[in-house]
C-alpha positions as a printed NumPy array, in Angstrom:
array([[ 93.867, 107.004, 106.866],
       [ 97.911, 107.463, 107.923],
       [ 99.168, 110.62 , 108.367],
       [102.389, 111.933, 108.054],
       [104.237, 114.968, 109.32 ],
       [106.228, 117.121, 106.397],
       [108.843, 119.928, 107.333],
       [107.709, 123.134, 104.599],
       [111.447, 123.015, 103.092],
       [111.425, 119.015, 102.9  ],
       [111.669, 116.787,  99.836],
       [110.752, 113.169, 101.241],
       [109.651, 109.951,  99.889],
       [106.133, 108.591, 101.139],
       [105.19 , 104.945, 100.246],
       [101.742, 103.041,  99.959],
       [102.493,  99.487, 100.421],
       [100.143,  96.844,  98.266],
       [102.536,  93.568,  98.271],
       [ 99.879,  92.314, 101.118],
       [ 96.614,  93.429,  99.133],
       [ 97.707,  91.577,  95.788],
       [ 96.987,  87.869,  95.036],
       [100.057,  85.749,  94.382],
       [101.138,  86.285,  90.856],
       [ 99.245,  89.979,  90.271],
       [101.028,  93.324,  89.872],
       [100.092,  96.363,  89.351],
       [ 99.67 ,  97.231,  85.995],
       [ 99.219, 101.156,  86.422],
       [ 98.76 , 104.101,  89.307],
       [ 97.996, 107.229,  89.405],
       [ 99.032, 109.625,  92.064],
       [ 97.122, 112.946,  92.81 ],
       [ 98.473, 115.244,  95.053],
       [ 96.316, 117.87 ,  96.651],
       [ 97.216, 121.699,  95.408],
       [ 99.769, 123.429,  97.271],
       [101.675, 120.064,  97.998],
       [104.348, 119.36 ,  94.814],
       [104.622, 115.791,  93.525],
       [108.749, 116.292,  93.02 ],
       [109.713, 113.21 ,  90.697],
       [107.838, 110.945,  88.842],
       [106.398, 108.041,  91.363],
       [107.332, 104.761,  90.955],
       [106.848, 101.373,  91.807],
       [108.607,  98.373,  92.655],
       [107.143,  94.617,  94.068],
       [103.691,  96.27 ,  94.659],
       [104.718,  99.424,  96.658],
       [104.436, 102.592,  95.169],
       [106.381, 105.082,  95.641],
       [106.1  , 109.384,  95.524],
       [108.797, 111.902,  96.502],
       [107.093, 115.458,  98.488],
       [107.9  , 119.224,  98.439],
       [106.318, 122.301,  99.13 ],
       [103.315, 123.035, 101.303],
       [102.003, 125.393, 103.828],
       [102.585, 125.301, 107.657],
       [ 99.271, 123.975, 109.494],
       [ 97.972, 122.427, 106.363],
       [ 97.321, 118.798, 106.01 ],
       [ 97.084, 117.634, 102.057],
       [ 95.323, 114.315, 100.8  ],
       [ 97.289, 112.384,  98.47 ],
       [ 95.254, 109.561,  96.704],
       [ 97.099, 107.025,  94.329],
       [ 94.713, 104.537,  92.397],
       [ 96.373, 101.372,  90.998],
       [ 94.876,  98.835,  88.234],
       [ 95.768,  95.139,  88.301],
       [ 97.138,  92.794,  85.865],
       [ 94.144,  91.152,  86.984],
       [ 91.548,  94.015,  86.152],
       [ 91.053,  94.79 ,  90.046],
       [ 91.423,  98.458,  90.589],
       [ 91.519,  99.62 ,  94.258],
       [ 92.676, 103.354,  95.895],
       [ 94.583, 104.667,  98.664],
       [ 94.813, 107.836, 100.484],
       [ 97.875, 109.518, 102.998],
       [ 97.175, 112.624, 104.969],
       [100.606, 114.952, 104.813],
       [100.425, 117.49 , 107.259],
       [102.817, 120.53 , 107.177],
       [104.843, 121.415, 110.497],
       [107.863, 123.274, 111.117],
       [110.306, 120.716, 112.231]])
């Protein structure tokens, strides 16, 4: 599981890459994100050529959050990820 480091007062984009993970032809048909409380999901995710995308704000120094996003095939696979953010002054 990657972790990532996350200033308090920062609003950053964290990505979960699946172009390598899907067979030639299949896309992701929908994700859902879930962010752990006390982390803010900013903007809607997104996704583009099988990376999906969240934008990050909020959190409490020397805390690290899971944030999990599930994704469903066009072809009926379903598989999920998880990132570690952890909070630091920086």
């Amino acid at each position: 599981m990657q972790t990532f480091l996350k200033d308090p007062d920062a609003i950053l984009d964290y990505a979960i890459d699946w172009s390598d993970w899907l067979a030639t032809s299949e896309t992701i048909s929908s994700r859902t994100v879930s962010v752990e409380s006390g982390l803010i999901e900013s903007s809607t995710d997104t996704e583009s050529s099988g990376v999906v995308t969240m934008w990050l704000s909020g959190g409490t120094v020397g805390t690290t959050y899971s944030v999990a996003c599930k994704i469903v095939t066009n072809a009926g696979r379903t598989d999920e990820r998880t990132i570690n953010i952890k909070v630091v002054e920086r």
